[in-house]
C-alpha positions as CSV (number, residue, x, y, z in Angstrom):
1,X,-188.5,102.9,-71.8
2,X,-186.6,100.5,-74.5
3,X,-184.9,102.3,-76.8
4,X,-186.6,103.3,-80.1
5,X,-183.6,101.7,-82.2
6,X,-183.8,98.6,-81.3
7,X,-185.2,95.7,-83.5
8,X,-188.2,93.5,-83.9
9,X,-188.6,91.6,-81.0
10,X,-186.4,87.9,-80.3
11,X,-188.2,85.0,-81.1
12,X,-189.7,83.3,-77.1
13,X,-189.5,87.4,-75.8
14,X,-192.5,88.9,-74.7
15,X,-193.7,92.0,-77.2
16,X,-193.2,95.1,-74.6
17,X,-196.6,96.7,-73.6
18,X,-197.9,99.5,-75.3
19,X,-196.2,102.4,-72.9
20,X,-198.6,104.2,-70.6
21,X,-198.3,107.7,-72.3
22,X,-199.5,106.3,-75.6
23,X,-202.8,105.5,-73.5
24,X,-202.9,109.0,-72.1
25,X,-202.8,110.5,-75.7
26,X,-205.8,107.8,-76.4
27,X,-207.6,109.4,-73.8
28,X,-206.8,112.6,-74.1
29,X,-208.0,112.0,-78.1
30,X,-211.3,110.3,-77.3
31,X,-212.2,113.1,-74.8
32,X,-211.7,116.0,-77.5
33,X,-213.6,113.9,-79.8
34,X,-216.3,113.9,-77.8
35,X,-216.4,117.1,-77.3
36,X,-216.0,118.1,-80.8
37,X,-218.5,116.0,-82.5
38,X,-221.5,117.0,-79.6
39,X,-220.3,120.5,-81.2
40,X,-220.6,119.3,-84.8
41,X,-223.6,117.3,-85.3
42,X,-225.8,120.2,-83.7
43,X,-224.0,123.4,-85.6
44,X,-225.3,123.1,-88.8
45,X,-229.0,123.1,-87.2
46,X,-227.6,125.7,-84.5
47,X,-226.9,128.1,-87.8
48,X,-229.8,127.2,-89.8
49,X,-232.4,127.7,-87.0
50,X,-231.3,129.6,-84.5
51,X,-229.3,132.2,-86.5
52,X,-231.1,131.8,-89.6
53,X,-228.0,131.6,-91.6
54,X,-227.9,130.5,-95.5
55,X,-226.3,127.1,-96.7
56,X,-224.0,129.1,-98.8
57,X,-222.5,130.7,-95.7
58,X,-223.0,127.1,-93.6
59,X,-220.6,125.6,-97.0
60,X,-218.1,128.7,-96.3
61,X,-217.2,128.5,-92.7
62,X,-217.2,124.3,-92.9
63,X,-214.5,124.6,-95.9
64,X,-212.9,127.5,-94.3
65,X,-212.1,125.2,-91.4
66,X,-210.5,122.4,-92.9
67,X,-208.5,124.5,-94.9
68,X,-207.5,126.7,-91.3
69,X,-206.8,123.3,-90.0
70,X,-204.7,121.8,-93.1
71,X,-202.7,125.3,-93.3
72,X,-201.5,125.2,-89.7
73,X,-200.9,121.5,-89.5
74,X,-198.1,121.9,-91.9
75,X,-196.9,124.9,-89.8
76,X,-196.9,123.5,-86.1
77,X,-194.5,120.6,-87.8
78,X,-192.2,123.0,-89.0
79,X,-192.2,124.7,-85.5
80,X,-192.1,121.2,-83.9
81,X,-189.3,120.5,-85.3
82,X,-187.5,123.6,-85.0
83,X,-188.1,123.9,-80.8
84,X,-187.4,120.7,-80.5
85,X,-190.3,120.4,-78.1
86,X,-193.6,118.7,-78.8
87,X,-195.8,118.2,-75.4
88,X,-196.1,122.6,-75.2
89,X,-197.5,122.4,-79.0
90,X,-200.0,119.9,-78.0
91,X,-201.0,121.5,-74.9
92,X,-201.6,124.9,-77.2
93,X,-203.5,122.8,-79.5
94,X,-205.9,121.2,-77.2
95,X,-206.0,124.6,-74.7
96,X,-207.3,126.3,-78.4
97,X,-209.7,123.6,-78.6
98,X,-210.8,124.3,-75.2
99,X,-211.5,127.3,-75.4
100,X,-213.4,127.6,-78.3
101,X,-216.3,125.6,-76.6
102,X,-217.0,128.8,-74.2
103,X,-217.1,130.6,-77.5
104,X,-220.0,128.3,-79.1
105,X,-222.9,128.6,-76.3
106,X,-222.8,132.1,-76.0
107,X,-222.4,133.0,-79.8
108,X,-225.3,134.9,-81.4
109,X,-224.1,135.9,-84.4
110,X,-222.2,134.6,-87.3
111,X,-219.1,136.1,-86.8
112,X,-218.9,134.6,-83.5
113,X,-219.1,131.3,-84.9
114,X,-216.9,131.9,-87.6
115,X,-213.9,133.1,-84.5
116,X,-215.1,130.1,-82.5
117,X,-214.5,127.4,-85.5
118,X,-211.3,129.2,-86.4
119,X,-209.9,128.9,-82.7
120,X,-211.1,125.0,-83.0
121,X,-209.6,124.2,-86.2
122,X,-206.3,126.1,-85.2
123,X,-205.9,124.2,-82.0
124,X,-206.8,121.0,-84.1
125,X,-203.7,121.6,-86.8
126,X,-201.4,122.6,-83.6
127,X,-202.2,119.5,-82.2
128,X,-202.1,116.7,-84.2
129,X,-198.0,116.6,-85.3
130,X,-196.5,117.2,-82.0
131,X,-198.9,114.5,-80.0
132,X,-198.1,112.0,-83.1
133,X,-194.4,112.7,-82.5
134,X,-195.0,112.0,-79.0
135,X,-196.3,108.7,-79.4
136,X,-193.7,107.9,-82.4
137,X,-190.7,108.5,-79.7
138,X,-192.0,106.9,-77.0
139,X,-192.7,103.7,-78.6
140,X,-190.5,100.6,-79.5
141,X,-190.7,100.3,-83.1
142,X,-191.8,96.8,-83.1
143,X,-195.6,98.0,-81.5
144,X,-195.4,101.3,-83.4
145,X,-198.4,100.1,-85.6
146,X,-200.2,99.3,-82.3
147,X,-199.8,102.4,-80.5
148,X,-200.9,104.7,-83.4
149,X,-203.7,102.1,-84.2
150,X,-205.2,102.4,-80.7
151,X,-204.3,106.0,-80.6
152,X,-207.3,105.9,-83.4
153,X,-209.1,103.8,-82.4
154,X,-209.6,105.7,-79.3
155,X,-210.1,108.7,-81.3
156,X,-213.1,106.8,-83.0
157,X,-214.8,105.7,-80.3
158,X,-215.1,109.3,-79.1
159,X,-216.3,110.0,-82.2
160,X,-218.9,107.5,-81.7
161,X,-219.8,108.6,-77.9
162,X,-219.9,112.7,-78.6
163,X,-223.5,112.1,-81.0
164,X,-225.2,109.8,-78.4
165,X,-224.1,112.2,-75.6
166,X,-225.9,114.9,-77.7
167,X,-229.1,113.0,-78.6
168,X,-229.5,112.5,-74.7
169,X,-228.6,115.9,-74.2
170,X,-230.7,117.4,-76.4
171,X,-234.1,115.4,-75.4
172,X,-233.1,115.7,-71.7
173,X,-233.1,119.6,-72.3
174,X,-235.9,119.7,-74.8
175,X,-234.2,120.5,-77.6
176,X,-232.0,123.7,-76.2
177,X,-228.5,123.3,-78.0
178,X,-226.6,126.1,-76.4
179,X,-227.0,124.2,-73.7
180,X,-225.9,121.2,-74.9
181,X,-222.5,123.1,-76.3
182,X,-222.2,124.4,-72.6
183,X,-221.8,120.7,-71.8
184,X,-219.5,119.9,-74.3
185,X,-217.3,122.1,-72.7
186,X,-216.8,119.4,-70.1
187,X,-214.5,116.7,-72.0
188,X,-212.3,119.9,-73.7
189,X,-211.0,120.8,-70.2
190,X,-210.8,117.1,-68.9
191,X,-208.6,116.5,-72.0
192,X,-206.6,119.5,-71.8
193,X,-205.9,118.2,-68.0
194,X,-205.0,114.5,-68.9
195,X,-202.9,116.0,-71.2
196,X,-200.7,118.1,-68.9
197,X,-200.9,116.1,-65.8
198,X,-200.6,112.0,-67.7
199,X,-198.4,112.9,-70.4
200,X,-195.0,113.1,-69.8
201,X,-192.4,114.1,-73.4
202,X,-189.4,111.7,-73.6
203,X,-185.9,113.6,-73.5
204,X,-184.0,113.7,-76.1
205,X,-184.0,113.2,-80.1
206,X,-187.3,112.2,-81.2
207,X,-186.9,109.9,-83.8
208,X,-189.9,111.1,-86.3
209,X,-188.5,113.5,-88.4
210,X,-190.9,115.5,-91.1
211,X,-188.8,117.5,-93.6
212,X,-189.6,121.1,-94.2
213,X,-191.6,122.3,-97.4
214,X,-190.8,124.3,-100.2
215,X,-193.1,125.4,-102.6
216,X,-190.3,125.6,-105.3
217,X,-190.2,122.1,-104.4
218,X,-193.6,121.1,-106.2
219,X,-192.3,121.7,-109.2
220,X,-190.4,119.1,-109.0
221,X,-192.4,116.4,-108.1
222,X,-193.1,114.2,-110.8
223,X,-196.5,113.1,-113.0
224,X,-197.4,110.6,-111.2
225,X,-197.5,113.0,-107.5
226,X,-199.6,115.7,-109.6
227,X,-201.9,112.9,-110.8
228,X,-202.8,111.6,-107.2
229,X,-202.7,115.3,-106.2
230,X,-205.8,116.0,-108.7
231,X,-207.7,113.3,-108.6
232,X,-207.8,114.0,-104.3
233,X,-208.9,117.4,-105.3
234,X,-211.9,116.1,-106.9
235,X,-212.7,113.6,-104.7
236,X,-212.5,116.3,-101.9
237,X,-214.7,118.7,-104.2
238,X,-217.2,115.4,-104.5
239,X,-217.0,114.9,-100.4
240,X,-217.9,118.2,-99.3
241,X,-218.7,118.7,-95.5
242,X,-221.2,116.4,-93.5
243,X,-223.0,119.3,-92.3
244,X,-225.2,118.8,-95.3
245,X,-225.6,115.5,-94.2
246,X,-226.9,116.2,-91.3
247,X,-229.1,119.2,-92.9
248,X,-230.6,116.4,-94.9
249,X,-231.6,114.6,-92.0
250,X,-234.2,117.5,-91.4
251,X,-236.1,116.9,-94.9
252,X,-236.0,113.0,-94.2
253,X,-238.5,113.4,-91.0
254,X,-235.6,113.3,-88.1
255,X,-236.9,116.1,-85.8
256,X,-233.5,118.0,-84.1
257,X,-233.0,116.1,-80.8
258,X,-232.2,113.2,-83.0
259,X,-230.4,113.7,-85.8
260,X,-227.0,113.4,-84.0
261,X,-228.0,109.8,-84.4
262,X,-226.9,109.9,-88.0
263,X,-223.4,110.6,-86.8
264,X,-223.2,107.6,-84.5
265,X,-224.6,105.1,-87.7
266,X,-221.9,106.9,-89.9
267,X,-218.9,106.7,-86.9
268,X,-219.7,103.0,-86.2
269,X,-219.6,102.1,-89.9
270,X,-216.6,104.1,-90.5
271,X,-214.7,102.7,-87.9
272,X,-215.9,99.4,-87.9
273,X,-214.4,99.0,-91.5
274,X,-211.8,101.7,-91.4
275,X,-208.7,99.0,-90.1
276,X,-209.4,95.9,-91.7
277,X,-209.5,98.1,-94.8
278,X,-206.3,99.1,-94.1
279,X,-205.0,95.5,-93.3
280,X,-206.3,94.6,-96.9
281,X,-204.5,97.5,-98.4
282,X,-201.2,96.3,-97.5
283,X,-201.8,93.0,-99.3
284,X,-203.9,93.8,-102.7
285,X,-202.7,97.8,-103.1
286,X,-204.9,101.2,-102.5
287,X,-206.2,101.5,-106.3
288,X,-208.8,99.2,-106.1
289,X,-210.0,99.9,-102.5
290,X,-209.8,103.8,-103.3
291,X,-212.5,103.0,-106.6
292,X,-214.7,101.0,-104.3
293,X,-214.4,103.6,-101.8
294,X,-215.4,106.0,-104.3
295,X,-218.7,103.2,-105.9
296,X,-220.1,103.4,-102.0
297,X,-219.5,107.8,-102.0
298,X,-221.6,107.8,-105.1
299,X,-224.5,105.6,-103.8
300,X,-224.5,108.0,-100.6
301,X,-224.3,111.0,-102.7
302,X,-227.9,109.4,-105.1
303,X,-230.2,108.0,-102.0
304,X,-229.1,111.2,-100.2
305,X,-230.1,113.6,-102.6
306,X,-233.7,111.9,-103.0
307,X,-233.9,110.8,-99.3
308,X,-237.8,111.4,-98.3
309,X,-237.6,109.0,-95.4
310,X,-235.7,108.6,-92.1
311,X,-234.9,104.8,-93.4
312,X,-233.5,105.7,-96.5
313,X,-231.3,108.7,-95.1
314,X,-229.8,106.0,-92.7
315,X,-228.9,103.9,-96.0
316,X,-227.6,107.4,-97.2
317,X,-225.4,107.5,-94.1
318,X,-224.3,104.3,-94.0
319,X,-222.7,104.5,-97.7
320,X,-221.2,107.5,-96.5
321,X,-219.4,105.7,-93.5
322,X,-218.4,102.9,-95.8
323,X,-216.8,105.7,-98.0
324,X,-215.0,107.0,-95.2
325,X,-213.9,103.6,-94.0
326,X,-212.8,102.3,-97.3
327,X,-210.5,105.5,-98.5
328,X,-209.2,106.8,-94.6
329,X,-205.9,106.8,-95.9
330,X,-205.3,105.5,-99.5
331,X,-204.8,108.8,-100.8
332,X,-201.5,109.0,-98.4
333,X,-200.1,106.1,-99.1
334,X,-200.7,106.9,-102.9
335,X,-198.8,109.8,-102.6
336,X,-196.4,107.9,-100.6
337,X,-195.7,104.8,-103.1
338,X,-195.4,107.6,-106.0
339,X,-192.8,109.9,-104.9
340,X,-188.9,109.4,-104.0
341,X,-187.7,109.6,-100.7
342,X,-186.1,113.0,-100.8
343,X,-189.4,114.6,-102.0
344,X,-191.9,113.5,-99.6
345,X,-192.3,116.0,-97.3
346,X,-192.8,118.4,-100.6
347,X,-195.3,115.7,-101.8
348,X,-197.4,115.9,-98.7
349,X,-197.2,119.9,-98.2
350,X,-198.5,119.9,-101.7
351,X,-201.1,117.6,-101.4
352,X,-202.2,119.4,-97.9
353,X,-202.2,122.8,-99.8
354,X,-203.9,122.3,-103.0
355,X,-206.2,119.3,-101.2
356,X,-207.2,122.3,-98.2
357,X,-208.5,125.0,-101.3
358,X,-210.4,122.2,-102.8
359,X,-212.3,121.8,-99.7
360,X,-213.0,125.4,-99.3
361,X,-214.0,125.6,-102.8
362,X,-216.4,122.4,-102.9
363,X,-218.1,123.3,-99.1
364,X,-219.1,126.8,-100.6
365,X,-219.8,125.3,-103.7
366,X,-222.2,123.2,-102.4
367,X,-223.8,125.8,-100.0
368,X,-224.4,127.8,-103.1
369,X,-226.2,124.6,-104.7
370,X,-228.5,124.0,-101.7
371,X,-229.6,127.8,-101.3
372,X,-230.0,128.0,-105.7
373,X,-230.9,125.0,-106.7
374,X,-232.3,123.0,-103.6
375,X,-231.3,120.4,-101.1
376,X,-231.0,117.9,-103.4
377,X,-228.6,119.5,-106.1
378,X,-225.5,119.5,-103.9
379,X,-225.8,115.6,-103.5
380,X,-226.2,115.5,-107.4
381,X,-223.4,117.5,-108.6
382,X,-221.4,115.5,-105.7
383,X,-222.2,112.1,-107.7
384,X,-221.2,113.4,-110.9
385,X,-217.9,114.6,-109.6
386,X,-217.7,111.1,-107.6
387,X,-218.3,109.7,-111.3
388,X,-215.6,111.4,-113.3
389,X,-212.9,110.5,-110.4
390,X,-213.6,106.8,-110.5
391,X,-213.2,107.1,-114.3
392,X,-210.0,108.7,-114.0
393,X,-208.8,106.0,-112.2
394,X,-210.1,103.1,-113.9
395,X,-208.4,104.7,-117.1
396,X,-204.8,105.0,-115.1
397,X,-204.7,102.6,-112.4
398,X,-202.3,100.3,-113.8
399,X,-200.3,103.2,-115.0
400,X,-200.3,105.9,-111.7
401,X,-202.0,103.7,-108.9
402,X,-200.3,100.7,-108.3
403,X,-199.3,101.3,-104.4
């Protein structure tokens, strides 16, 4: 392995190859993916009709996941760092993941699917620091960008795979989703064993370093932080979880074996658009791109909320993976461009902590709508608070949102 040091590559030298381990990780990624969004894109029917549980309590446990997840993110980096050791973290992290899926088929009650999507989300904070750490040490710095990109891209294409898996599933076994889950349990092991047979941690320092947070910290971060900081809390209030999405897809005249189609329309968009995005943010800024972003989360959030037919819930969906494409990101390197160097990590452990609670609020928030006020109030209130944050940032872009 080249060491991680060294400079941009000579002018006639070949760029080195992206090392093998970064593929592992890629695979090991698109397998829990899979896995994951076969789980996903049936729960929200699993809870409404087979438990017969309320959209308020559907909005609770999808917001009290994130929040599990964001929580104990920032935690497994401030272990990480501290052992020194990445590869057991990740293995822990995945293993978790793992074994929620035996948790999911055989659950018949809520509780059980509130343990078995706490176990998930835990494994998916554990995870995600120590296998980026991985790939940031064992790659020379010139192909850094390429190694994370196809770690993602990988990622994506499982997320693509794992809803087309499930709509076969589901019309090969007539609809039964428990056994559908019992299937997804199959790429959760085979990742957890590519993991700990084709990854191998590099000795030595690892040269991504995350600095530990302080809450007295946040106090001193300056306007500009606490600006970004809010207006993602709103936006994350607006985007609430896309189990209602896929509730939605029920009114609109998709019968159950096929509404994981929705997910695959909404994956390809998202990650058909997600890095050229990104390419175009580096040149022109993240302002502008963030308050497109925000124009296409508003048009999903209106055809949504009066969607009466499967064609216009796909238009619904698609706005909603253009969203996703369009802002994967900005919101970071917002935070980034605004704060010094010596404050970041508080920046980011701020914006995880207040960002996770504004997910939990706005996913029971929006349970409560759908069970009150019906299906399409959730979608409304969404759009208004999707109005309000593109305001804000049309009134301060050129002041707060330059980066």
């Amino acid at each position: 392995m080249q060491n991680a040091s060294q400079g941009p590559v000579a002018p006639g030298r070949p760029r080195p190859a992206i090392p093998a381990t970064v593929w592992m990780l890629g695979f090991v990624s698109l397998l829990m993916d899979v896995s994951s969004e076969m789980i996903n894109t049936l729960l929200p029917l699993y809870l409404a009709g087979g438990l017969g549980v309320s959209a308020l309590a559907i909005g609770f446990i999808e917001g009290l996941s994130v929040a599990i997840a964001t929580v104990t993110k920032f935690l497994s980096g401030v272990l990480s760092d501290w052992s020194r050791r990445a590869k057991p973290l990740a293995v822990l992290g995945y293993g978790l993941g793992a074994l929620s899926r035996l948790i999911f088929p055989m659950a018949v009650t809520l509780d059980q699917i509130v343990l078995a999507k706490a176990i998930d989300r835990v494994g998916k904070g554990i995870r995600g620091t120590p296998r980026d750490a991985i790939v940031a040490a064992v790659t020379p710095p010139e192909i850094r960008g390429a190694s994370f990109g196809l770690r993602k891209s990988l990622d994506t294409v499982g997320g693509f795979v794992g809803p087309l898996i499930a709509v076969g599933a589901m019309l090969l076994l007539a609809g039964d989703i428990a056994r559908v889950f019992w299937i997804a349990t199959i790429p959760a092991v085979l990742a957890v064993v590519v993991l700990i047979l084709g990854v191998r941690e590099p000795e030595g320092e690892r040269d991504m370093k995350r600095p530990d947070f302080r809450l007295a910290d946040a106090f001193r971060l300056n306007r500009a932080v606490w600006v970004v900081i809010a207006l993602a809390s709103v936006i994350m209030l607006a985007r609430f979880s896309e189990a209602f999405v896929l509730l939605k897809s029920l009114e609109a005249g998709f019968s159950p074996a096929w509404v994981p189609l929705s997910m695959v329309v909404m994956h390809a968009v998202y990650g058909l658009t997600a890095w050229p995005v990104g390419v175009m943010s580096d040149r022109i800024g993240s302002g502008g791109l963030l308050l497109v972003s925000l124009g296409f989360l508003l048009g999903a959030h209106l055809v949504l909320a009066f969607a009466g037919t499967v064609w216009i819930f796909l238009l619904g969906t698609v706005l909603w993976g253009l969203h996703m494409g369009f802002s994967q990101g900005l919101l970071g390197a917002m935070i980034a461009g605004a704060t010094p160097d010596a404050l970041k990590g508080s920046a980011f452990g701020t914006f995880n902590l207040v960002t996770g609670v504004a997910v939990l609020i706005g996913n029971t928030a929006a349970g409560w709508l759908w069970q009150s006020a019906g299906s399409a109030m959730p979608f409304l209130v969404g759009a208004g608070l999707t109005l309000a944050a593109m305001t804000c940032i049309a009134i301060g872009r050129h002041r707060f949102f330059r980066t």
